[in-house]
C-alpha positions, -999 to +999 in steps of 0.1 A: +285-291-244+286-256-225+285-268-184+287-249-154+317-257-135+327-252-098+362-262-088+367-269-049+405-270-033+394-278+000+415-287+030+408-311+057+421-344+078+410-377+052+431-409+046+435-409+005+410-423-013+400-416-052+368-417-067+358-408-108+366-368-105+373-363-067+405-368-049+409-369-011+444-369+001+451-368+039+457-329+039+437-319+005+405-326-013+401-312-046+369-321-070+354-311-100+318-308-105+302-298-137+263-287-137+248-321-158+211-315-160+185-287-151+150-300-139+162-335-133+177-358-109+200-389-109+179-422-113+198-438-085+183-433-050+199-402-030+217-420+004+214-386+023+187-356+022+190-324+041+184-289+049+210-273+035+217-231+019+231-233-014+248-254-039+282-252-030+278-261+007+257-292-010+291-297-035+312-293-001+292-321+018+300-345-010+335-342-014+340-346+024+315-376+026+346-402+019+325-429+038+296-433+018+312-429-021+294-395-025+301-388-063+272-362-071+242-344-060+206-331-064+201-298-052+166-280-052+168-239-046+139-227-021+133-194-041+105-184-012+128-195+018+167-197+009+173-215+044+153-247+036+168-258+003+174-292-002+202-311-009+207-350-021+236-371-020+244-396-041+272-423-043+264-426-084+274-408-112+268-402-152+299-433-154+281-455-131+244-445-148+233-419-177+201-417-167+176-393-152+139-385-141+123-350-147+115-331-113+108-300-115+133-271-098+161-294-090+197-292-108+220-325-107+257-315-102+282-348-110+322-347-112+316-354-149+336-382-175+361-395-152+394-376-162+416-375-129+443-403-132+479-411-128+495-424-159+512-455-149+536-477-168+535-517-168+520-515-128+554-503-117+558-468-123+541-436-126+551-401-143+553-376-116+572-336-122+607-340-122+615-317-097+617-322-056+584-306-044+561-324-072+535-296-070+564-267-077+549-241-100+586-243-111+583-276-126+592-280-162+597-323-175+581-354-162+601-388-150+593-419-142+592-428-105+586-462-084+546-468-083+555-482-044+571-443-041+550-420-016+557-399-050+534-419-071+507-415-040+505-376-038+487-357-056+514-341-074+511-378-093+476-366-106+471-353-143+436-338-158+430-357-191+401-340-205+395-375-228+376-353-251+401-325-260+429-347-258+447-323-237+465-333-205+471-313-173+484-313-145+466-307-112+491-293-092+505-268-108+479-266-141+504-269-163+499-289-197+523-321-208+531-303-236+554-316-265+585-295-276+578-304-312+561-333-331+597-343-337+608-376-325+629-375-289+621-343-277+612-335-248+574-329-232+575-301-210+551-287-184+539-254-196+512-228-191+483-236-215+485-209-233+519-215-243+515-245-259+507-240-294+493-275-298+465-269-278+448-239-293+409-245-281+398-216-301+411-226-335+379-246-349+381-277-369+363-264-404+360-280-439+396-263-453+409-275-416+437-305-423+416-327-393+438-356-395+470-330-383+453-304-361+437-342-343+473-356-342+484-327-323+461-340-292+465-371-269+450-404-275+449-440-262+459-460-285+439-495-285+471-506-286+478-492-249+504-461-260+495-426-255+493-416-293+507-378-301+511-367-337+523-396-356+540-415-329+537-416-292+549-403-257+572-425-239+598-427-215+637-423-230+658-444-229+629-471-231+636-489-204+620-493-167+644-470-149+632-440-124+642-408-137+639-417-170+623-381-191+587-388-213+595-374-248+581-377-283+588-414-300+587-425-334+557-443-344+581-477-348+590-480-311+549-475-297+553-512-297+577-513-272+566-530-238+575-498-218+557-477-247+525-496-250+517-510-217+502-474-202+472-474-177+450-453-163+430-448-128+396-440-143+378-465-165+381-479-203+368-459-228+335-463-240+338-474-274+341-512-279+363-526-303+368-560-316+401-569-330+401-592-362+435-603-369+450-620-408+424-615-427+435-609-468+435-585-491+396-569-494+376-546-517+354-524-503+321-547-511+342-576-494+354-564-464+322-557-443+316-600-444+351-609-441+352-589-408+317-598-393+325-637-402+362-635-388+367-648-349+377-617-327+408-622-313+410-591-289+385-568-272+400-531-268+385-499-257+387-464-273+376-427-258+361-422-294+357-432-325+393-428-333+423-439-340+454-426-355+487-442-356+491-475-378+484-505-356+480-538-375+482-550-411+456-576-425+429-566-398+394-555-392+373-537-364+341-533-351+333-501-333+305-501-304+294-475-283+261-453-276+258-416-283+239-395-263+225-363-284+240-333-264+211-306-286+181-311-303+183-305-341+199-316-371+238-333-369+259-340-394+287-366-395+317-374-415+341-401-419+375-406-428+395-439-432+427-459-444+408-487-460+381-494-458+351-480-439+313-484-433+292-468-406+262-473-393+236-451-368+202-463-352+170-449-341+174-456-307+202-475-287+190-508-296+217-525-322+182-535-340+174-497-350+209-493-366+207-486-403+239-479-425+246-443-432+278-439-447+310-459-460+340-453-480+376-462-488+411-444-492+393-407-475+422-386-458+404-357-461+367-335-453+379-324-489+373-364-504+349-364-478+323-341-487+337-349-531+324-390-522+293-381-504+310-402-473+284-383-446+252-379-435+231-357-416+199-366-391+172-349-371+183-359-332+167-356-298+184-341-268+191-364-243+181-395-268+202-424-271+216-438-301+232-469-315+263-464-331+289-489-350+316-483-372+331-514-393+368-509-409+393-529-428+433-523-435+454-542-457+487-527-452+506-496-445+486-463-425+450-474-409+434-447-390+394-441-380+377-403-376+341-398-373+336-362-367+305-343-362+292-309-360+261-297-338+228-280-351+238-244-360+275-250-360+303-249-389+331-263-368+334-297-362+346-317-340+352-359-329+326-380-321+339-384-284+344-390-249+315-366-239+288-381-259+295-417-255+289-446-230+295-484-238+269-503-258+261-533-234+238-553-256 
């Protein structure tokens, strides 16, 4: 989705507070607000309407509005009289609601998926830049530091996880956590964007594209609770709960480790609900679907997408919730790739009644065995409709991992069915 955004570094007396995408601190206030919707407003009830001259004085009375929870705004333009445009504040957002009402004129500016966060470890620690001054330019590794440290209080503490690119940044010095190699123990530097070569935005995901590595090249939360990175995870070394300690690159075999796994975040779960099913036997594909349904959950987790990529269980099945929200109008197409077995279904409307099943499949590593065992499907969608969307797998043994990927009317690249488009089914 192609958004308008304005980025405000603006400096004032505030005790600290944090809210979805804006951050007051006692000598800075920085926000992000992204354009959301042209000739509509937020459904929720504006707390504040005023006279006001354009957007970004509108934007600026938000972010300094720490009393009321301001997290977006309405704004209609006067084009006849500049100097009596209106401006609405709000204290919701598209996390809190996705929903809107037509009116005519107005643009509604939010501060987007939440993405500002610390990353904290086992409620006792957070990653903060390694050197004195946490917002140095000069700064090059991350360490661990005391959560009850004014370190882990500042905003040097504060990354950018855009939950959709899988690319983390941080908002000091706009640097990416960027991984020396895929190797394991190495370790993840802050560098300029550009010089990271795992995080090439242009490069687009096609049907030659090997998905499964250029996708492992990109952050994930693992429903297991590690940050996933190629084919293992980030984590502090040595693994144990000691300041100072550096994050780098860890084999797949110690994500299980308490200091590994138990990572948090300050913005909310992701919106894809998951149901754990735990010992459940060898299946064939025309077995597993019932064995899953009819098996007691034994864990709720929560994904950014519908994806997952580092082997978690053996002898287990998941179902996959969550609600897309048609960014274009015109015709999608979807793809699916799984280690075992794999069915997926997509509704009507959001309503788990309207879902019918559109594809399934077993043993696909590739768009190649994608495309060769017909596992996709394309449909005729509605911008701005909602749509019910499940995904049911099954894994014996060995390598699991879930990617539905997409691509948008018009488009040849492709890209996960993510962060941006989803919000948690609630039926």
């Amino acid at each position: 989705m192609k958004i308008t955004e304005l980025f405000l570094a603006i400096f004032a007396q505030f005790n600290f507070a944090f809210c979805h995408n804006i951050l007051r601190f006692p000598d800075t206030r920085i926000a992000k607000f992204v354009l959301r919707h042209t000739d509509k407003i937020h459904v929720e009830q504006p707390y504040k309407e005023f006279v006001i001259i354009d957007e970004a004085a509108c934007i600026d009375r938000c972010v300094t509005d720490e009393a009321n929870d301001c997290k977006s705004i309405n704004f209609y333009k006067n084009s006849t009289d500049i100097e009596s445009s209106v401006c609405q504040l709000i204290n919701k957002d598209i996390t809190d609601s996705n929903n809107y009402n037509d009116k005519t004129g107005w643009r509604h500016f939010d501060t987007g998926r939440s993405r500002l966060t610390r990353i904290i470890i086992n409620d006792q620690y957070c990653y903060v830049p390694s050197t004195t001054d946490k917002c140095d330019f000069g700064s090059t590794t991350v360490e661990l530091a005391s959560l009850g440290n004014e370190n882990c209080n500042t905003i040097g503490a504060y990354f950018d996880f855009d939950r959709s690119s899988g690319i983390i940044t941080h908002v000091c010095s706009g640097k990416a956590l960027c991984p020396d190699t895929t190797s394991d123990n190495y370790n993840v530097y802050l560098k300029d964007l550009s010089s990271c070569s795992f995080f090439a935005l242009d490069v687009p995901i096609t049907a030659t594209t090997s998905a499964s590595t250029m996708e492992r090249q990109k952050y994930r939360i693992s429903f297991r609770k590690f940050l996933e990175f190629y084919k293992g995870c980030v984590c502090a070394s040595p693994r144990t709960y000691t300041t100072g300690r550096k994050l780098v690159t860890t084999n797949k075999d110690y994500c299980y480790d308490d200091i590994c796994k138990k990572v948090t975040f300050d913005f909310e779960p992701g919106p894809v609900n998951v149901q754990i099913k735990r010992w459940i036997p060898s299946q064939s594909y025309t077995s597993f679907e019932n064995a899953v349904r009819s098996k007691d959950t034994n864990a709720y987790k929560n994904l950014d997408s519908f994806m997952w990529r580092t082997a978690t269980f053996d002898e287990f099945g998941t179902v996959c919730r969550a609600i897309f929200t048609a960014p274009m109008t015109g015709e999608f197409t979807f793809w699916m790739l799984v280690n075992e077995h794999g069915k997926f279904y997509f509704g009507t409307d959001e309503t788990e009644a309207s879902k019918i099943f559109r594809m399934g499949g077993e043993f696909i590593g590739s768009f190649g065995e994608s495309e060769e065992k017909n596992v996709k499907f394309t449909m005729w969608l509605e911008k701005g409709k909602k749509y019910f969307a499940e995904a049911v797998t099954y894994d014996y043994s060995g390598d699991d991992y879930l990617y539905i990927f997409m691509a948008q009317p018009g488009s040849q690249s492709r890209e996960p069915m993510s962060f941006e488009y989803l919000e948690p089914y609630t039926g």
